[in-house]
C-alpha positions in Angstrom: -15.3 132.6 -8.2 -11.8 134.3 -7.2 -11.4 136.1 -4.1 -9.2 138.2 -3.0 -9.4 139.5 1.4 -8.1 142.3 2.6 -7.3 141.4 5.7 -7.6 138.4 7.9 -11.5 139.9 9.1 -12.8 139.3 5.4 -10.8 136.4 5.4 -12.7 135.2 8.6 -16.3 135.8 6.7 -15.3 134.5 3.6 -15.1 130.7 5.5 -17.7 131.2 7.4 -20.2 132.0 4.4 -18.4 129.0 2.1 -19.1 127.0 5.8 -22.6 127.7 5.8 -23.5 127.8 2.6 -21.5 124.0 1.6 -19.4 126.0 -0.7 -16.0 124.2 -2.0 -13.1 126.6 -1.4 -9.7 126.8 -2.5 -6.9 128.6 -0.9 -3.2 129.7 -2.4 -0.8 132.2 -3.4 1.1 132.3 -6.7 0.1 129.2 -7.9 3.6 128.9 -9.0 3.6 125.0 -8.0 0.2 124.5 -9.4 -1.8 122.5 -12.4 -5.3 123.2 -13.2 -7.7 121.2 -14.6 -8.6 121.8 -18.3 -12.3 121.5 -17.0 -11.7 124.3 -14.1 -12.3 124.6 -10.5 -15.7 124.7 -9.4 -16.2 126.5 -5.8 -14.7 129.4 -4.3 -10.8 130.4 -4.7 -9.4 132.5 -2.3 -6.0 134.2 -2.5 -3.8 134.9 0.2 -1.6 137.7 -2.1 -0.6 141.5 -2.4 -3.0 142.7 0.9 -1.1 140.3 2.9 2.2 141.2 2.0 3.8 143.4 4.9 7.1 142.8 6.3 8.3 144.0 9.9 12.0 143.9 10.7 13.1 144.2 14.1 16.8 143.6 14.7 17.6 139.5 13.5 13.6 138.7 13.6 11.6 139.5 11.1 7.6 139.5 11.3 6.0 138.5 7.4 2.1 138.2 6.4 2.1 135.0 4.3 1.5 136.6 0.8 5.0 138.5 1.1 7.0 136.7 -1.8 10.3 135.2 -1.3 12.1 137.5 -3.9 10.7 140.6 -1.7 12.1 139.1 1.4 15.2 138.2 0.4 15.8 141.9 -1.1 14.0 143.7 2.5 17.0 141.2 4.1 19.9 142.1 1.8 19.1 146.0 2.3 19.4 144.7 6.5 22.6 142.5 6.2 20.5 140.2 7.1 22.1 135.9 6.2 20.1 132.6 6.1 17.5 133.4 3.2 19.9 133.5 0.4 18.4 130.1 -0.8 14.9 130.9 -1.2 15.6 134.3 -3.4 15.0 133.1 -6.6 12.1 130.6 -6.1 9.1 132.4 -7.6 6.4 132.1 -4.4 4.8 133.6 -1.0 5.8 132.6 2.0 2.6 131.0 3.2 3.3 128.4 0.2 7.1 128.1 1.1 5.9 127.0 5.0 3.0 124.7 3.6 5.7 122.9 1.7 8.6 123.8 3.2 10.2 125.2 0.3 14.5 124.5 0.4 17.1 124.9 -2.0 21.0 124.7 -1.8 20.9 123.2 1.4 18.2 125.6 3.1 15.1 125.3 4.1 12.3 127.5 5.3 12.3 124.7 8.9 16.1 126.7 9.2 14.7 129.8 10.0 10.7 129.6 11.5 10.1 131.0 15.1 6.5 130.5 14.8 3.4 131.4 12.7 -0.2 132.1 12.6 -2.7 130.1 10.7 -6.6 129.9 10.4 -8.2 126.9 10.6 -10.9 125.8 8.7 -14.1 127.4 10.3 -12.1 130.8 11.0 -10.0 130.3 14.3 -6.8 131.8 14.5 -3.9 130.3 16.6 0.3 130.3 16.7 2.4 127.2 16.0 5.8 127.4 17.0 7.8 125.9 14.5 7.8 122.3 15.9 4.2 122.2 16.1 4.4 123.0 12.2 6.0 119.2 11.8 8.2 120.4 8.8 9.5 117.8 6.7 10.4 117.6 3.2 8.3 119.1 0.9 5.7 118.6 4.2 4.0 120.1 6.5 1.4 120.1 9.3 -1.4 122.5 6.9 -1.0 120.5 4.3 -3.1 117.8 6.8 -5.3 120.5 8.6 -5.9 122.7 5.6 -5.0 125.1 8.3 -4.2 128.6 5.9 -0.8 130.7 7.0 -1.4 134.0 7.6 2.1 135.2 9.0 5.3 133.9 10.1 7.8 135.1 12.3 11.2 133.9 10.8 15.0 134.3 12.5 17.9 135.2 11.0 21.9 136.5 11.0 23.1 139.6 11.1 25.7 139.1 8.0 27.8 140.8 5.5 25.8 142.9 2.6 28.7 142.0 0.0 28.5 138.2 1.3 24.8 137.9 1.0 24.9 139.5 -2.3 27.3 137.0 -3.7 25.2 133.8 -2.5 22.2 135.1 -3.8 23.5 136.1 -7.4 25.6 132.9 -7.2 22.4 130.8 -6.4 20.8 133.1 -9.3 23.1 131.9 -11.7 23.2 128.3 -10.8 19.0 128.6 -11.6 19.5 130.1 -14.8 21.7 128.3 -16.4 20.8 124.5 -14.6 17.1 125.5 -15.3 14.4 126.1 -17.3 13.8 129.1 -15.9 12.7 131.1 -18.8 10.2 128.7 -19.9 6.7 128.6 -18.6 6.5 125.4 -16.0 5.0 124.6 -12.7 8.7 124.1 -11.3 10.0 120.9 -9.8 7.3 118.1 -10.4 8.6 115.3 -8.6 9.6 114.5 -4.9 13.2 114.0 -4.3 12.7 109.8 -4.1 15.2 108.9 -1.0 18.3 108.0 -2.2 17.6 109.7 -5.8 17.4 112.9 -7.1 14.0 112.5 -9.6 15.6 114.5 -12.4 18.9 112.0 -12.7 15.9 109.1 -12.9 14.3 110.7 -15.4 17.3 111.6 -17.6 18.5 108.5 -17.3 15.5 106.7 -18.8 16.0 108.8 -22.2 13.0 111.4 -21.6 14.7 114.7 -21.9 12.8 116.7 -24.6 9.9 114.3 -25.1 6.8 115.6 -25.5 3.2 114.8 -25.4 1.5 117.7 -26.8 2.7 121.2 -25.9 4.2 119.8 -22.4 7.7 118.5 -22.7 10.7 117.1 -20.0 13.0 120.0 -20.7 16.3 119.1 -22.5 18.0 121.3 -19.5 16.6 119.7 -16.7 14.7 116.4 -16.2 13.2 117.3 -13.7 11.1 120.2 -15.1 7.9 119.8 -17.5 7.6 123.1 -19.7 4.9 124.3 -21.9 6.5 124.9 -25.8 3.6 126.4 -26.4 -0.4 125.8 -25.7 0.1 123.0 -23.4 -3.3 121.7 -21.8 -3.2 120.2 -18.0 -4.0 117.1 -19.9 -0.8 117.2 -21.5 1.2 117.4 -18.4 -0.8 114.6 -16.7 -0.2 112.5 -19.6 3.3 113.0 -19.5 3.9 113.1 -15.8 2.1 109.6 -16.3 4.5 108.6 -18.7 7.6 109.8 -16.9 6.3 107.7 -13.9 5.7 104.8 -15.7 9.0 104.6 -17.1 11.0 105.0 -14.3 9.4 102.1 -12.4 9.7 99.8 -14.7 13.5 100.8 -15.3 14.6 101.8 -11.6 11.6 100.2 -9.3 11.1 103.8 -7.8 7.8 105.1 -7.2 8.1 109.4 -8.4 5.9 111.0 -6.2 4.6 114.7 -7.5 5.6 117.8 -5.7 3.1 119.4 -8.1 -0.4 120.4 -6.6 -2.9 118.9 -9.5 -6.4 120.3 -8.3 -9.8 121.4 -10.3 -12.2 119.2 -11.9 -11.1 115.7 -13.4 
């Protein structure tokens, strides 16, 4: 079952009835970062999306419920002058998902710019984390430990230059596009940055660019990306990912960790 709350109330009764009733549930945004089980998700799915989506400016801070997306936020800054978010405005999430992962790019990261936020625990209880109570690391974060869901954020930034922040963020646009598959359906970057590595170099360097198991391939533009040429099961990109992480251990002795979410039924 998919559902969607309104507002943090229905939210509330939504965990409270899965509580009681020993119901699995799942919660997310996009998905954009996601892979599904072939055999589905069995329990209640719960999307923090458009109904939680409003965004308060007020001078340089900036009040967001977490199913804003990035791309919205990053144009409701440009029209304010607004600098600092120019890295997230082409990665294709909400801004709950950005703070459970602590989404980063080109040198920024959503740790740069958190105040605080507002989360929901798992029986309903809202509270506010500053932003070192939300222990963001890379690719970490304190909810993805407690489960805890994001329900707004209150985020910092600059007062800049429009034509400035306009040329970082179509600059940054470019670099995606043509460094990318961006074009191509994919669940994004699928590996952890390994410490001292970039995953995608590791990958390339093992030969795997453009093989395929399936309809799921290791793009031929970037390494780093598994893309769907068409009717690719979740099987598929298992398989692969599999593949991809045997190879590089046995040629580099690095352990690829996924940055993927794999969930549903095995």
């Amino acid at each position: 079952m998919l559902v969607i709350p309104q507002n943090e109330y229905e939210l509330n009764r939504i965990l409270l009835l899965c509580n009681e009733q020993e119901i699995p549930f799942l919660i997310m945004g996009r998905g954009s970062n996601m892979l599904v089980s072939d055999n589905g998700i069995r329990g209640v799915v719960v999307q923090i999306g458009r109904y939680f989506s409003r965004v308060h400016v007020n001078q340089e801070l900036i009040m967001t419920q977490a199913g804003a997306t990035l791309s919205s936020l990053s144009r409701t800054l440009l029209q304010h002058s607004l600098a600092g978010f120019e890295f997230a405005a082409g990665i294709p999430g909400t801004i709950g998902g950005a703070l459970a992962m602590n989404a980063g790019a080109y040198g920024g990261e959503m740790k740069d710019i958190l105040v605080s936020c507002r989360v929901m625990d798992q029986k309903g209880q809202i509270k506010e984390l500053s932003s070192d109570e939300m222990e963001l690391g890379y690719r970490t974060s304190r909810v993805q430990k407690t489960k805890e869901i994001v329900l707004s954020a209150k985020l910092r930034f600059n007062k800049g230059k429009y034509k400035q922040i306009k040329f970082l963020i179509d600059d940054y646009w470019q670099r995606r596009i043509t460094k990318q598959p961006y074009y191509m359906p994919s669940g994004g970057s699928i590996f952890k940055r390994p410490e001292g590595y970039f995953a995608g170099k590791l990958i390339e360097d093992c030969q795997l660019k453009g093989v395929c198991i399936g309809g799921a391939m290791v793009s031929e533009l970037h390494a780093g990306f598994i893309v769907n040429t068409g009717g690719a099961t979740a099987d598929d990109v298992l398989r692969l990912m599999n593949l991809i992480q045997k190879k590089v251990k046995e040629k580099f002795d690095v352990d690829l960790e996924p940055e993927l979410r794999v969930i549903g039924l095995s």
